[in-house]
Structures are given as structure tokens and as C-alpha cells.
C-alpha positions in Angstrom: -54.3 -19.2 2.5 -55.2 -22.1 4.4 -53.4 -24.9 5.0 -54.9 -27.6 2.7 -54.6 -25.1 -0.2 -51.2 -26.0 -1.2 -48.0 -24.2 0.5 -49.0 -22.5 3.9 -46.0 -20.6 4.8 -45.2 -18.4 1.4 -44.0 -14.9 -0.3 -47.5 -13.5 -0.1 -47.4 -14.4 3.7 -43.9 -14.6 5.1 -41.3 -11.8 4.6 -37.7 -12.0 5.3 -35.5 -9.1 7.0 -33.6 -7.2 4.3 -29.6 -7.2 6.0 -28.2 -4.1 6.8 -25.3 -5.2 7.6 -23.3 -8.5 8.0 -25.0 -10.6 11.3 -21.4 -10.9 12.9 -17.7 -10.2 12.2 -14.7 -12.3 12.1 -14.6 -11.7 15.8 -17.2 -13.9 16.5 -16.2 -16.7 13.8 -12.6 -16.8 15.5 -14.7 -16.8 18.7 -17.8 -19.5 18.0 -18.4 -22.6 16.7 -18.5 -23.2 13.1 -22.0 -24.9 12.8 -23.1 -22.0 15.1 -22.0 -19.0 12.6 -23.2 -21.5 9.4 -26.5 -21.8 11.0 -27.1 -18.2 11.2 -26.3 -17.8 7.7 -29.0 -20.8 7.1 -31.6 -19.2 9.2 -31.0 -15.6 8.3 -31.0 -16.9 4.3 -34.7 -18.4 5.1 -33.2 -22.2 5.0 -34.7 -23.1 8.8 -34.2 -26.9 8.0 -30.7 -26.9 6.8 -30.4 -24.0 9.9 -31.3 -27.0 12.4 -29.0 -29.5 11.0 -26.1 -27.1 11.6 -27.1 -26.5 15.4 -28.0 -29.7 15.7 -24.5 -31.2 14.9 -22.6 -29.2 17.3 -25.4 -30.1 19.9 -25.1 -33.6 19.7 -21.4 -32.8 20.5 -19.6 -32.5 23.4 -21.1 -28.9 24.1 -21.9 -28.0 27.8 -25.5 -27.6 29.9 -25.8 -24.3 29.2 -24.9 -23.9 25.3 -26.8 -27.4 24.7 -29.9 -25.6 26.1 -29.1 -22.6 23.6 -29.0 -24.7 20.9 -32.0 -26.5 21.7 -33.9 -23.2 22.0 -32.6 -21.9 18.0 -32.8 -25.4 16.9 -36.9 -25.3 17.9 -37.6 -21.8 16.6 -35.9 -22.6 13.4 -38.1 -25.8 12.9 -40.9 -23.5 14.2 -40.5 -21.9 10.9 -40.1 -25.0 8.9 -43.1 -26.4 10.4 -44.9 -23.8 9.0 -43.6 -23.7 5.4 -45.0 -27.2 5.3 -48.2 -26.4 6.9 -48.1 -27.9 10.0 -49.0 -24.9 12.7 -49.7 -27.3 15.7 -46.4 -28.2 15.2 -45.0 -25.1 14.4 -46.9 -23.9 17.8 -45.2 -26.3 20.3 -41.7 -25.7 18.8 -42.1 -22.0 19.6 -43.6 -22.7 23.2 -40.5 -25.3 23.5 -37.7 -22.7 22.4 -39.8 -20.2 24.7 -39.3 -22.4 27.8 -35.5 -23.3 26.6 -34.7 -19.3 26.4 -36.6 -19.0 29.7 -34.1 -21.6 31.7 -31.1 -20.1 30.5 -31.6 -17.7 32.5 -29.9 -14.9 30.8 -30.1 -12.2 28.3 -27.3 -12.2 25.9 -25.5 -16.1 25.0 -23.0 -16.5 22.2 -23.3 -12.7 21.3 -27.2 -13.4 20.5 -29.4 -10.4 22.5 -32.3 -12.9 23.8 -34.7 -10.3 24.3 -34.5 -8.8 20.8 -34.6 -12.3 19.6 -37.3 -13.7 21.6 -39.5 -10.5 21.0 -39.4 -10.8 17.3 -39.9 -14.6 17.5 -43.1 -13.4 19.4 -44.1 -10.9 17.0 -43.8 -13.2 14.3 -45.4 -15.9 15.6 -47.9 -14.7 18.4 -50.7 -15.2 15.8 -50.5 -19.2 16.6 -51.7 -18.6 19.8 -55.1 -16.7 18.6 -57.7 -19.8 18.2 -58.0 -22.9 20.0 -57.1 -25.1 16.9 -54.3 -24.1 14.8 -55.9 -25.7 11.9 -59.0 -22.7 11.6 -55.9 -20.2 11.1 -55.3 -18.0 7.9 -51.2 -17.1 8.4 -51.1 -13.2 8.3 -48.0 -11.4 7.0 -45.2 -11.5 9.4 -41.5 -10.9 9.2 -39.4 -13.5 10.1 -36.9 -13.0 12.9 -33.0 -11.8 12.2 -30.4 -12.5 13.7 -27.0 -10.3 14.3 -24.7 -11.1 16.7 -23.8 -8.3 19.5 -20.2 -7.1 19.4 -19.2 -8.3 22.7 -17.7 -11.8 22.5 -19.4 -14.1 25.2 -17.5 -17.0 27.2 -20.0 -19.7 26.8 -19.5 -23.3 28.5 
């Protein structure tokens, strides 16, 4: 499907990760924010918009350097996703280059119980195919599986 013919990002293209098992336990809700846990459940449920109002509340809180930059980097892969469910994958593009150079500067591999290598490789995976022509425009979306998150065990101090 291309972009002018009606909705870009669909069932035909996009598939979602069928749980296995819950993406956290009551561990990490004692342990994390709530608009960090909620947004998880947004972004895991497909709802990438809603998913970046979530993260973006606590961000525009009183949040540290280092967890601001986290939430900077979900917030733009989740809108990575939105931007292509409206069929805008320019846009869609630099959010995923942006969350790509957030995740770089933090500088580690696990934040909030999130694995950021696992993450990161199935953001890449799912959305590598942006990077194939010059002009986003001339693409046709394959089918790709959007990215899951579950939460590690370990509880993480954060800042």
C-alpha cells in the first residue's frame, strides 16, 4: 500500500506481538512511575499516541537527566509508530534516528528494567526498511512486527 492510498500503517502490514506473559510484575509498579507502567500498556496494546502522552507527562515532570533522556527515546519510537499509521514515513524516520541517538547517550544497557539492546534491535528490525530509499515517499511498508516490551526482573535505581 502506498501512502496516498488511504491508511499506510495497517493489519495487512503491521503485526503486533502476541503476550506471553504479563510485560512486568507488581515489583516494578511498586518500583516505577505510574505513567511509565501505563505507557507500556499503551504501547504494547498498539495505542503509540496515547503511549506518548503517558511518558510525556512524567517527562515534563520533575524527572532527572538521565530518565528525561529515557523518556525522550520511548516517547520518539512510539510516535515513530504513530507517524506511520498516519502515513507520514519521513517523519516516522527521524523519530526513530532521534530515539536511536537518545538510547545511544544513555549510555547503558538496561534503564527502568527495559533491556535496551533487545529493545533497540527490534525497533531496528521493525523499522530498518525506512532507511532503504532516498525518499520515504517511493516506499511500499512490508510486514513487520512491532516492538514488545517486558520489563527485566531486576528493579533498576533510576535518577
Amino acid at each position: 500500500m502506498k501512502i496516498n492510498e488511504g491508511r499506510w500503517m495497517n493489519p495487512d502490514v503491521i503485526e503486533k506481538a502476541v503476550p506471553e506473559q504479563p510485560p512486568y510484575t507488581d515489583a516494578h509498579i511498586a518500583a516505577y512511575p505510574v505513567e511509565y507502567i501505563a505507557g507500556i500498556d499503551l504501547y504494547n496494546a498498539g495505542e503509540f499516541h496515547a503511549a506518548h502522552d503517558a511518558w510525556e507527562d512524567r517527562w515534563m515532570g520533575e524527572v532527572g537527566q538521565q530518565e528525561k533522556l529515557f523518556l525522550q527515546a520511548m516517547i520518539q519510537s512510539a510516535v515513530a509508530f504513530h507517524h506511520l499509521e498516519i502515513g507520514r514515513p519521513g517523519a516516522a524516520r527521524q523519530m526513530h534516528e532521534r530515539a536511536k541517538e537518545k538510547f545511544a547517550r544513555l549510555g547503558t544497557n538496561v534503564f527502568m528494567s527495559l533491556d535496551l539492546v533487545d529493545y533497540q534491535a527490534q525497533l531496528e528490525l521493525a523499522l530498518s526498511w525506512l532507511w532503504t530509499v532516498a525518499d520515504p515517499r517511493e516506499l511500499t511498508p512490508p510486514r513487520f512486527q512491532v516492538p514488545r516490551i517486558k520489563l527485566l526482573s531486576e528493579i533498576n535505581e533510576y535518577d
